[in-house]
C-alpha positions as CSV (number, residue, x, y, z in Angstrom):
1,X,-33.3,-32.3,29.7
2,X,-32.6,-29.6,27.7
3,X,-29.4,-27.9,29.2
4,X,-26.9,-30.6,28.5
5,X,-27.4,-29.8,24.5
6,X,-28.1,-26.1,25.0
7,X,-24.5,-25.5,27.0
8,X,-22.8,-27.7,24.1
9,X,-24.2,-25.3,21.7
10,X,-22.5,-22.5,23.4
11,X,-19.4,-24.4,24.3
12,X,-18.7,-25.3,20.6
13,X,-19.2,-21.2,19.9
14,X,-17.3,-20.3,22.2
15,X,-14.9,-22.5,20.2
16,X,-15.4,-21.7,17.0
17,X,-14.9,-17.7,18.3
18,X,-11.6,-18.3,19.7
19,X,-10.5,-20.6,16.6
20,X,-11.5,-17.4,14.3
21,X,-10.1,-14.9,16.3
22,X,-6.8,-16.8,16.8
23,X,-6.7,-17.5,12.8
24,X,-6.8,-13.7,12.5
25,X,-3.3,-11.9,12.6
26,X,-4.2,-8.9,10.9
27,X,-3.8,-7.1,14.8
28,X,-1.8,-9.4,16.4
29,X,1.0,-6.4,16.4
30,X,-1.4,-4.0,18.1
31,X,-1.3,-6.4,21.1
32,X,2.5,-6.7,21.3
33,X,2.3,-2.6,21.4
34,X,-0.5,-2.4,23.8
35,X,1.5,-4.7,26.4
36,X,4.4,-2.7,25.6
37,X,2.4,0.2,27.5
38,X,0.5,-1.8,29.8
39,X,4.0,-3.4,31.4
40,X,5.3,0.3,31.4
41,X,2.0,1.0,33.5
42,X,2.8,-1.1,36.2
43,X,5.4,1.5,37.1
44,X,3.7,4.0,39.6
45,X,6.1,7.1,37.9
46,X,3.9,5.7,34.2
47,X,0.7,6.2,33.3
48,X,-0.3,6.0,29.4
49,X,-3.2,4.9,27.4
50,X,-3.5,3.3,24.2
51,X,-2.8,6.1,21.4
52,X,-6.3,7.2,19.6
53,X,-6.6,5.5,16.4
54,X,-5.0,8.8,13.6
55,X,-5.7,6.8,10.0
56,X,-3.6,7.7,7.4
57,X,-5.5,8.9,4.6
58,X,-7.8,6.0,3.1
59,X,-7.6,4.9,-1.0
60,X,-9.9,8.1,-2.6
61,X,-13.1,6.6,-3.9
62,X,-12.9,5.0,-7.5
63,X,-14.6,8.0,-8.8
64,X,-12.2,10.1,-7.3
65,X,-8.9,8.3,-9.0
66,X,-9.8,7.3,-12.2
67,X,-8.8,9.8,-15.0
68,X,-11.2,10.0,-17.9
69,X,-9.7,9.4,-21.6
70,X,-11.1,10.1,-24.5
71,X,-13.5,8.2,-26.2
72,X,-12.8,6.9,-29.8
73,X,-16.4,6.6,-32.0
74,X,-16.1,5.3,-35.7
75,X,-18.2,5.6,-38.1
76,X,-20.2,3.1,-40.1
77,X,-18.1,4.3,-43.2
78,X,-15.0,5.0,-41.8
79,X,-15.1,1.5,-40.3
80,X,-16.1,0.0,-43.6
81,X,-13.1,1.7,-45.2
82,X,-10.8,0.6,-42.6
83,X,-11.2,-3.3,-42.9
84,X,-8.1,-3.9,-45.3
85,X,-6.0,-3.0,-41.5
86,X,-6.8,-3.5,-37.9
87,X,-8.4,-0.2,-36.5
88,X,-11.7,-1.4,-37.1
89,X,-11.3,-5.0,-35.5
90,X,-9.8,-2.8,-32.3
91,X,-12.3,0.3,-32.4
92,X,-15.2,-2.7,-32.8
93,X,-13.9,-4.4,-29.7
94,X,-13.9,-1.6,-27.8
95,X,-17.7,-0.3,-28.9
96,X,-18.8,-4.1,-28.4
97,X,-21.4,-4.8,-25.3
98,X,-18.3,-6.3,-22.9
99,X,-15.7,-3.4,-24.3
100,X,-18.4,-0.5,-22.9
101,X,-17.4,-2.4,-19.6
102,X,-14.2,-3.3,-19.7
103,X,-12.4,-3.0,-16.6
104,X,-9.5,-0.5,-16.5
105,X,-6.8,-2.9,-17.3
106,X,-8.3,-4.3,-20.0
107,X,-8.8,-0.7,-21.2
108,X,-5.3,0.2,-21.2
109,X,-4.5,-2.3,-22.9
110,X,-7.1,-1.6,-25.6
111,X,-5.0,2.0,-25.8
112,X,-1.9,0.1,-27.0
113,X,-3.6,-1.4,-29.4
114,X,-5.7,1.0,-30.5
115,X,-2.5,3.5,-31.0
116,X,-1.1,0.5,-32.6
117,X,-3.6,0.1,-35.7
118,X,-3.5,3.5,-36.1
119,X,-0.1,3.8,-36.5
120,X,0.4,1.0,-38.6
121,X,-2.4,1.5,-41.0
122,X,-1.8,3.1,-44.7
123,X,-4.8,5.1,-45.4
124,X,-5.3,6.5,-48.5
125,X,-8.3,8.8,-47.7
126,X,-6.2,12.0,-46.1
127,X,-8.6,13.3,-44.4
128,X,-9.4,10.0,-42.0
129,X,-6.0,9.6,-42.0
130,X,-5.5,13.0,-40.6
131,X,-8.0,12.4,-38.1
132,X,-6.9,9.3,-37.0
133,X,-3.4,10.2,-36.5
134,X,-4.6,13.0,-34.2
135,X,-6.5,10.7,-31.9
136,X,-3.1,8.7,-32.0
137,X,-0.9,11.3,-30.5
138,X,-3.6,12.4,-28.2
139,X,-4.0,8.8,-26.8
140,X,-0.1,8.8,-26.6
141,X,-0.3,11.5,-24.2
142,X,-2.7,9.9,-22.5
143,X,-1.0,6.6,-21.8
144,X,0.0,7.5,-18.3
145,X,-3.2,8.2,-17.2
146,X,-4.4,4.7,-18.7
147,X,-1.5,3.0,-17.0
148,X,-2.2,4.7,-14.0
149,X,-6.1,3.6,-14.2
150,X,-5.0,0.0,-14.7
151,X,-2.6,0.4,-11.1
152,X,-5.1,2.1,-8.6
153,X,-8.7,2.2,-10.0
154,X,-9.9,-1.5,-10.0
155,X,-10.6,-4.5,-7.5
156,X,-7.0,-5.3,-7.3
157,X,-5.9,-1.5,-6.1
158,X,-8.6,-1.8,-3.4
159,X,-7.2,-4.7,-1.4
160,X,-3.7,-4.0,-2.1
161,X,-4.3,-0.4,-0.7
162,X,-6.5,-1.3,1.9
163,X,-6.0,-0.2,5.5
164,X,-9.1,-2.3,6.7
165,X,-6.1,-5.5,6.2
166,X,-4.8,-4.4,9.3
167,X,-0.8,-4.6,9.8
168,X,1.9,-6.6,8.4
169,X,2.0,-9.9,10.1
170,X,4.8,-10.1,12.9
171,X,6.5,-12.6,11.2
172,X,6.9,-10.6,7.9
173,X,10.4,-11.2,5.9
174,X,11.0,-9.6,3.0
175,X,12.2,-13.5,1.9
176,X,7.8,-13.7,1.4
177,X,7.4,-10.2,-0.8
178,X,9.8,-11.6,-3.8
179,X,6.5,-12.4,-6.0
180,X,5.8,-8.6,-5.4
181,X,9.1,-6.8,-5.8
182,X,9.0,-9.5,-9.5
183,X,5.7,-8.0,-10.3
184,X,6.2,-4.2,-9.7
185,X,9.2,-4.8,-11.5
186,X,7.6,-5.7,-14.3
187,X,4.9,-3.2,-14.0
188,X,7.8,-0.7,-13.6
189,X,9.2,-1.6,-16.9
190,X,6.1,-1.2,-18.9
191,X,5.3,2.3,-17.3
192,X,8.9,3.0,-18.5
193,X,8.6,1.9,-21.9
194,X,4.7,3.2,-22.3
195,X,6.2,5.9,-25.4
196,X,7.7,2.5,-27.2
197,X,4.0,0.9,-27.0
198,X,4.9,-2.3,-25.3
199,X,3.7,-5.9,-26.4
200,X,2.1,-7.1,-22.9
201,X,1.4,-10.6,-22.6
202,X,-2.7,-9.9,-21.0
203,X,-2.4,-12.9,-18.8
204,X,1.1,-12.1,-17.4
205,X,0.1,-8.2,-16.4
206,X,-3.4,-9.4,-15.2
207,X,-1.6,-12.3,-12.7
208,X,0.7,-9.4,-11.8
209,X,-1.8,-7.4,-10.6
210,X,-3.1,-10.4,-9.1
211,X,-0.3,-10.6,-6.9
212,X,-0.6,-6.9,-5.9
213,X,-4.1,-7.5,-4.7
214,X,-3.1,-11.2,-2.9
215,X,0.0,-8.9,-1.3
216,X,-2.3,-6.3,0.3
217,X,1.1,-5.0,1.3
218,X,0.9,-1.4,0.8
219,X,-1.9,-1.0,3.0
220,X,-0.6,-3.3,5.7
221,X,2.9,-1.1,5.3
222,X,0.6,2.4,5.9
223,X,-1.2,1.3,8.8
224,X,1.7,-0.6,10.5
225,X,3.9,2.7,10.2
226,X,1.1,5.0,11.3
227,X,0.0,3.1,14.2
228,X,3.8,2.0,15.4
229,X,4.8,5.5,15.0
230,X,1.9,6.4,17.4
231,X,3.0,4.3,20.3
232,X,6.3,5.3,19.8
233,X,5.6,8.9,20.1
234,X,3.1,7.9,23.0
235,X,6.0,6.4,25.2
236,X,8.8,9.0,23.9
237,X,6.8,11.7,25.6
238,X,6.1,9.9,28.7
239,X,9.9,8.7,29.0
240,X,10.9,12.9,28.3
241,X,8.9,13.8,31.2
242,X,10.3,11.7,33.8
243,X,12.7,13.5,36.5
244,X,15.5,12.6,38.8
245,X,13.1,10.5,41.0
246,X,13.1,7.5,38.4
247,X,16.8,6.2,39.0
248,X,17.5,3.7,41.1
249,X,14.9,0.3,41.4
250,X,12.0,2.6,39.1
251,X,14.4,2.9,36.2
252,X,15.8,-0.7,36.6
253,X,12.2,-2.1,36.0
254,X,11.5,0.1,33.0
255,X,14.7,-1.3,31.4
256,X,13.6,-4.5,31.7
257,X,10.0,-4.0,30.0
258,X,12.2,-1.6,27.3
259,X,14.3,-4.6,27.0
260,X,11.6,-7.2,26.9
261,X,9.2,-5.3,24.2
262,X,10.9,-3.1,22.6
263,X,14.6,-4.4,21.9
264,X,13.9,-8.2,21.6
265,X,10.1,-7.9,19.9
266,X,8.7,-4.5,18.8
267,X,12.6,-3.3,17.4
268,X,13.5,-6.6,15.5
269,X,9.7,-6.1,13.8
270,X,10.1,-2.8,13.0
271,X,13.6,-3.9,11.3
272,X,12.1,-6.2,8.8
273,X,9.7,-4.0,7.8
274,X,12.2,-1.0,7.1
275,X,13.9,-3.7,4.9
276,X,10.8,-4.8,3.0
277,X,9.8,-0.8,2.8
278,X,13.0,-0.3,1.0
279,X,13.0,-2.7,-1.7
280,X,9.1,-2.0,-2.4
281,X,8.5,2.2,-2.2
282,X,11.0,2.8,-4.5
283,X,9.5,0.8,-6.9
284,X,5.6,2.4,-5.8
285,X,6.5,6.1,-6.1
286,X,8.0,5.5,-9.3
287,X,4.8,4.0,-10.4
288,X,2.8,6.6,-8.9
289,X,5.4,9.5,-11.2
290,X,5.1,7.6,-14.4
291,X,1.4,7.4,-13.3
292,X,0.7,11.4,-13.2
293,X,-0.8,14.0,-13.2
294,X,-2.7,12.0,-10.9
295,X,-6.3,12.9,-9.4
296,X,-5.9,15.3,-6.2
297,X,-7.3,12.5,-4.0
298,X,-5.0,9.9,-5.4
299,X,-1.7,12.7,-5.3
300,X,-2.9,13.3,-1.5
301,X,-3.2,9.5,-0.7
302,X,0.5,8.3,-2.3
303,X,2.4,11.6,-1.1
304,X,2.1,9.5,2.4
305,X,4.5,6.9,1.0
306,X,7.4,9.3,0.2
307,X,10.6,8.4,1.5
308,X,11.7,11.7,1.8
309,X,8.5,14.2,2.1
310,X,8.9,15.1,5.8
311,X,4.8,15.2,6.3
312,X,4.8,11.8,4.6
313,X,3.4,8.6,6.5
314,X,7.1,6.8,6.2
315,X,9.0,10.3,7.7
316,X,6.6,10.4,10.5
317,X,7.3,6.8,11.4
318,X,11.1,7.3,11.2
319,X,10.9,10.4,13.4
320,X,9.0,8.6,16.3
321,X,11.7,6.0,16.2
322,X,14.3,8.2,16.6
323,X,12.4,10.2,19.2
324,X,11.4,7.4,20.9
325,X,15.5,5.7,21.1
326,X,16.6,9.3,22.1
327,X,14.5,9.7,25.1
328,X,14.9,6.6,26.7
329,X,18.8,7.2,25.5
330,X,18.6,10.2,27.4
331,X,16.9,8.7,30.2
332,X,19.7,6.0,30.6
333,X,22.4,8.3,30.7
334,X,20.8,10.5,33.3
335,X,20.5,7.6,35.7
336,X,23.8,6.0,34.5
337,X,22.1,2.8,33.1
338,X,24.0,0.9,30.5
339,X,21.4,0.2,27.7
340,X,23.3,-2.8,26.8
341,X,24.0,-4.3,30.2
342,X,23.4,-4.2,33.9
343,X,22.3,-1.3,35.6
């Protein structure tokens, strides 16, 4: 009496499994790469297995990002003597119970402001004024660090730069990333202005960050390059090491999977992310320069989106596509196949 309810219960699992994993397209790229290698397989002159899985380097810990920056105390009496202006309605935000804790957005904000006061208070006691204007400069100097904090050291920076997000989707169009490119442009502009003490509107640079975190796109970019790069070293190599022995009804079969994964699927991907990279990286390393001197762990993790560092994540990825059109280029030739047409 009981099996007819027990096998429903593992029938609408079994369901709800297959609905998840369908809903989830973080790796639905790895799959159009791993038939890419299985089709080649089914040659008897192939034999290749799924690249191991080389991470880039992962977002440093927050501890190991976050630049320290110095800590402004006032006085009871100094903050009584500064009520006429508005460093002691900042300073008292900032040593408030929810200022110990602000989060490092709020917090470089706070440094504007602060900096602000300072600057535009006339103090009559030389001394504190002397003082003040010290910790003025000194904060100046230490904008970019703040700024920098505000980028890569809080929630938003975590799922933005997460690898865990898997790749970009295969659908990806840089038509979808225009909310991001308006963002970091925004962001840019700030970072470029940080020695004219912007006015930020706190709602606008908070949603902006926002739409970094919603994005997740410069971990999706990492781990696509990294793990497209892979495969196409992984097939490069094998397609190098075939002989003479290949041409003739071998080489016509491996045209057609080349032709089937690569040209009409895995090629046209990789195209629109190259296009997406190069309205977006640009706009990140700048960040990351205005951002520096940056932590070791956080110089180490954004050197891999360099454009032109040849150890960089995005170099490594261009030299496997190369590699990988030049073998089976060369491969073509030697058995007088026309890439573009029949054999």
């Amino acid at each position: 009496m009981l099996k007819k309810p027990f096998l429903s219960v593992i029938l609408l699992g079994g369901i709800i499994l297959a609905g998840v994993a369908g809903c989830d397209t973080r790796f639905k790229a790895e799959d159009v790469l791993s038939e890419y290698v299985t089709d080649l397989n089914r040659s008897q002159f192939v034999s290749l297995s799924s690249p191991a899985m080389a991470m880039p380097i992962s977002l440093p810990a927050s501890r190991d990002r976050q630049q320290s920056l110095t800590q402004f105390d006032i006085g009871l009496l100094d903050f009584l003597s500064l009520q006429q202006c508005d460093v002691g309605i900042v300073a008292g935000r900032k040593n408030s119970i929810l200022g110990k804790v602000m989060p490092d957005s709020q917090r470089f904000l706070y440094e504007l402001d602060i900096i602000r006061a300072i600057e535009s208070c006339d103090i009559n006691n030389e001394s504190l004024s002397k003082e003040l204007n010290q910790i003025a400069q000194k904060k100046r100097l230490e904008l970019p660090k703040a700024f920098g904090n505000a980028l890569f050291n809080g929630a938003e920076s975590e799922a933005f730069f997460g690898l865990s997000n898997g790749y970009l989707p295969l659908n990806y169009s840089t038509a979808e990333q225009q909310a991001l490119l308006d963002a970091l442009n925004r962001l840019l502009d700030i970072g470029e202005n940080l020695a004219d003490l912007p006015l930020i509107d706190a709602n606008v640079f908070e949603g902006d960050l926002k739409v970094l975190m919603d994005s997740e796109y410069a971990g999706r970019l990492l781990y696509s390059l990294a793990r497209i790069a892979s495969y196409l070293n992984l097939v490069a190599n094998k397609v190098s090491a075939l002989d003479g022995d290949i041409c003739g009804a071998p080489i016509t079969y491996l045209k057609q999977q080349f032709q089937a994964h690569y040209v009409e699927v895995i090629q046209p991907y990789m195209g629109r992310i190259n296009r997406g990279a190069y309205q977006v990286l640009p706009l990140m390393n700048r960040l990351f320069e205005i951002s520096e001197p940056l932590s070791r762990g956080m110089s180490d993790f954004s050197h891999q989106f360099s454009l032109s560092e040849s150890d960089g994540v995005w170099q490594r990825y261009q030299q496997a596509s190369q590699l990988h059109a030049k073998q089976w280029s060369t491969l073509f030739t030697r058995c007088s196949v026309s890439i573009g047409g029949k054999s």
